[in-house]
Steps between C-alpha positions, in 0.01 A plus 500: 500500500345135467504374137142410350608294170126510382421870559886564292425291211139660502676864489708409210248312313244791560771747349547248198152463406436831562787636243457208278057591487530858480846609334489251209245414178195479549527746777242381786395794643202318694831286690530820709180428659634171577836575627451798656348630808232771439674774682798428292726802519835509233767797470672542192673750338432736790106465448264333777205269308258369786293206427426273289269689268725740433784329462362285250417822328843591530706177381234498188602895431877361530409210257391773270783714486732188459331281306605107539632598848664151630715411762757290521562409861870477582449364881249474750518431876371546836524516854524267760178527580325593160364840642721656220639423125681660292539475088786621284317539092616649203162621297503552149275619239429790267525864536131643451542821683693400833558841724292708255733444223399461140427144407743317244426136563909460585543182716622613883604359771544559897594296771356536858409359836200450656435433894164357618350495839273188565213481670200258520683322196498723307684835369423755747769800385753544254814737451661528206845638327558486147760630280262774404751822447689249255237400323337855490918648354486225222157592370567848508809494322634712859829340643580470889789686505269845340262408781753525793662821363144635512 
């Protein structure tokens, strides 16, 4: 595997910009167009969102049920050859109804990882994992150890 320096610090400046235009005030949700390809496919949580459209539909409805969403990116880095970064975040923001739970405004927080394909410059596919079953015990008052007796 050959190292392209340009097509690595590309990657990780394409992850950066993209978490820094999308996940933080004012919330750019017209940077996806940019930094995104249009077939852009991303898995999280278990759920499948293909394209851009939707997607965008989809990071606005997250915005919404955790108002003042904002990462705070940990690390980024890529591959030798910049076909793949990779982001470590912790989001924060305000409970307004994450997993269909009442709203209470309480400050939460979650860490998680993101992987990115690129392709054509730009962010073709994204998996996710996120400290979601946490996040969803603290809200709901639940604790793990209930949760693995069943």
């Amino acid at each position: 595997m050959r190292f392209d320096y340009q097509a690595h610090e590309d990657a990780e400046r394409l992850a950066r910009e993209f978490l820094g235009r999308v996940w933080a005030s004012p919330h750019d949700l017209d940077a996806i167009d940019e930094l995104m390809t249009e077939d852009y496919v991303i898995t999280s949580g278990g759920k499948v969102i293909r394209g851009r459209s939707a997607f965008k539909a989809w990071v606005a409805e997250f915005q919404r049920v955790l108002p003042g969403a904002t990462n705070h990116v940990l690390d980024v880095f890529a591959n030798p050859t910049g076909d793949r970064v990779v982001s470590r975040w912790v989001c924060i923001g305000r409970n307004n109804g994450l997993f269909g739970l009442p709203p209470d405004g309480r400050e939460v927080s979650f860490s998680g990882l993101a992987v990115w394909a690129v392709r054509d410059r730009r962010l073709s596919e994204c998996w996710v994992e996120r400290a979601g079953l946490e996040l969803y015990l603290e809200l709901s008052g639940r604790s793990q150890e209930s949760t693995a007796e069943g």
